[in-house]
C-alpha positions, 0 to 999 in steps of 0.5 A: 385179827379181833374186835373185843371190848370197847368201853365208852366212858359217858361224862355228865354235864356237871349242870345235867345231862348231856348236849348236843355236841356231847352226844355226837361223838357218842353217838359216832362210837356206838355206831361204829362199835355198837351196831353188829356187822357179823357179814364183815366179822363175827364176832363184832366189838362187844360195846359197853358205855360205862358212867357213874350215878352222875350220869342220870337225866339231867336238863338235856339228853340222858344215855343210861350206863350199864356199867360203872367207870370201874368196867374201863379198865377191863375192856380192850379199847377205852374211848373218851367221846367228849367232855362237857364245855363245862369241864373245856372252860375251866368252869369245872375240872375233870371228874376224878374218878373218871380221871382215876379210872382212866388211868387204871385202864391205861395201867392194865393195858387198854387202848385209850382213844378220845374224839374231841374235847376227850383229849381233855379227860385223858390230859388230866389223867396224864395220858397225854404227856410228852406225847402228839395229841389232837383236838377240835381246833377250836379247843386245842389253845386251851388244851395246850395252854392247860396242859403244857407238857402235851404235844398239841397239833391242831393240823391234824385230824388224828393222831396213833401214838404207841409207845413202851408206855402204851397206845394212845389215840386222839381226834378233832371233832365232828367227823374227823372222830368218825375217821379214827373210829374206821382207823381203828377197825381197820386196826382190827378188823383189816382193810377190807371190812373198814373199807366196807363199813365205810361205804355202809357209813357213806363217808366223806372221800379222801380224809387224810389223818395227816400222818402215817396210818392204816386207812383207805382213802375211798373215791366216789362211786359216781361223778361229783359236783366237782368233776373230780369223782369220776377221774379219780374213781377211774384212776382208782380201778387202773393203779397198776399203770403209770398215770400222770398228772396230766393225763388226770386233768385231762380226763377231768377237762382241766389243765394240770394246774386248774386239777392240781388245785381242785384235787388239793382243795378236797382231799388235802393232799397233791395228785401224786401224794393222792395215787401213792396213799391209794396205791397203799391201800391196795397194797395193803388190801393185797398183802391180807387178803392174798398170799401173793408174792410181794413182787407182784403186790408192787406191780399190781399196785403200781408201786413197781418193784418188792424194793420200791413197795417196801421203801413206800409201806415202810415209810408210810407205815413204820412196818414191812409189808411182811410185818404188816401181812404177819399181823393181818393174818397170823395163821397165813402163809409165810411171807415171801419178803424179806 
């Protein structure tokens, strides 16, 4: 497991400077990457924001860069956090040479992420095509009606596609780019040190990337306004049981259709869908940071038997939990599953 570098390419307003809604999702990436946790991983991500001379003060903020768009192509993970509403309207087009500079990276091998309307830059650069990809859904009409050949799915808070052709990233907007930046740690990092990044960030509960990915679904650690925050933090702490639907809403004082509703209007998800991505996630934890037999992973997780364990982690993740154990944890010991 490793961090490396993380190359955020800065795009000016052709009008001046940067907005508001460009800063945010820069400003998420530098929090995530930017901000050293050597308590959680030593060395953490080397952080790099990377501009053009375009990229001077303007009529709103300025975010002095250190590095040219050139330095995007020697970094690990390129992130694209937004584009000017300027550039979303069709008013004016993409920079080419931030369009030129993408594409090198790509070419030589980095991880390309976009949060947002940065759906927009790695488009142009035909980064996109043929591929699913994700935006803000108030931009992905025009990011689909400009670029047909990209697979737009505006249901989704994030997508991870890995091809032959390489591995792309895409979000919606706001904290959904939050969400794929700790999927992205998770990535790197394991499970443990995005769950405990997450709680450092205080993220929403239960945000589902609506696809198969390595993210935790973290409960509250005290009763919400709800009244669902205890239930589940206790379901949390018992998955090594069989619990029901039932039993859940009868904790939470509900009928079974009353929390059924309730659960699915915060998380997104039905109950059992809810305990099976928790019961993965644990799972998950187990598999890299213990040499425990996958059997008793599926027990202790709820899952039951290795056979039942594999069929759920493979579907949801499109790897064995060997495969998965393998590539968390590289010098461990060797897996018992086969």
């Amino acid at each position: 497991m490793s961090a490396g570098v993380v190359a955020v390419a800065v795009v000016p307003d052709p009008r001046g400077g940067l907005s508001l809604w460009d800063m945010y999702e820069l400003t998420i990436a530098c929090t995530v990457f930017g901000i050293p946790h050597p308590d959680l991983a030593d060395p953490w991500y080397e952080l790099r924001l990377c501009g053009s001379p375009a990229a001077a003060p303007g009529s709103a903020f300025a975010v002095r860069t250190d590095h040219g768009l050139d330095a995007l192509a020697g970094a690990d993970t390129v992130i694209v956090p937004s584009v000017p509403e300027a550039c979303v309207d069709a008013d004016a087009p993409i920079p080419a040479e931030l369009v030129d500079a993408l594409r090198a990276a790509a070419a030589a091998g980095s991880r390309m992420v976009s949060l947002c309307t940065g759906a927009f830059a790695l488009a142009a650069a035909g980064l996109l095509d043929g591929r699913r990809a994700t935006a803000h859904w108030q931009h992905t009409r025009e990011l689909a009606a400009r670029h047909p050949e990209v697979v737009v799915d505006d249901s989704v808070l994030y997508t991870d596609e890995r091809t032959g052709d390489g591995h792309v990233l895409t979000s919606a907007g706001a904290t959904a780019a939050l969400d794929l930046c700790l999927h992205l740690v998770r990535q790197d990092l394991g499970a443990k040190v995005a769950n405990q990044l997450a709680r450092r960030l205080v993220v929403p509960s239960h945000r589902s990337g609506g696809q198969a990915q390595f993210i935790e679904h973290p409960v509250p650690s005290a009763p919400d306004d709800d009244g669902l925050g205890h239930v589940l933090q206790w379901a949390g702490e018992r998955l090594s049981r069989p619990l029901t639907v039932e039993e859940l809403a009868r904790r939470a004082r509900m009928s079974p259709r009353t929390f059924f509703r309730r659960l699915q209007a915060a998380t997104g998800t039905t109950p059992l869908q809810w305990l099976l991505h928790q019961r993965l996630a644990l799972a998950q934890s187990l598999l890299e940071s213990t040499d425990l037999p996958v059997e008793i992973i599926g027990e202790r997780s709820g899952l039951g038997s290795a056979a039942n364990l594999r069929h759920h982690f493979t579907r949801a993740f499109g790897v064995s939990p060997s495969g998965y154990r393998r590539a968390f944890t590289p010098s461990g010991p060797p897996s018992t599953d086969r």
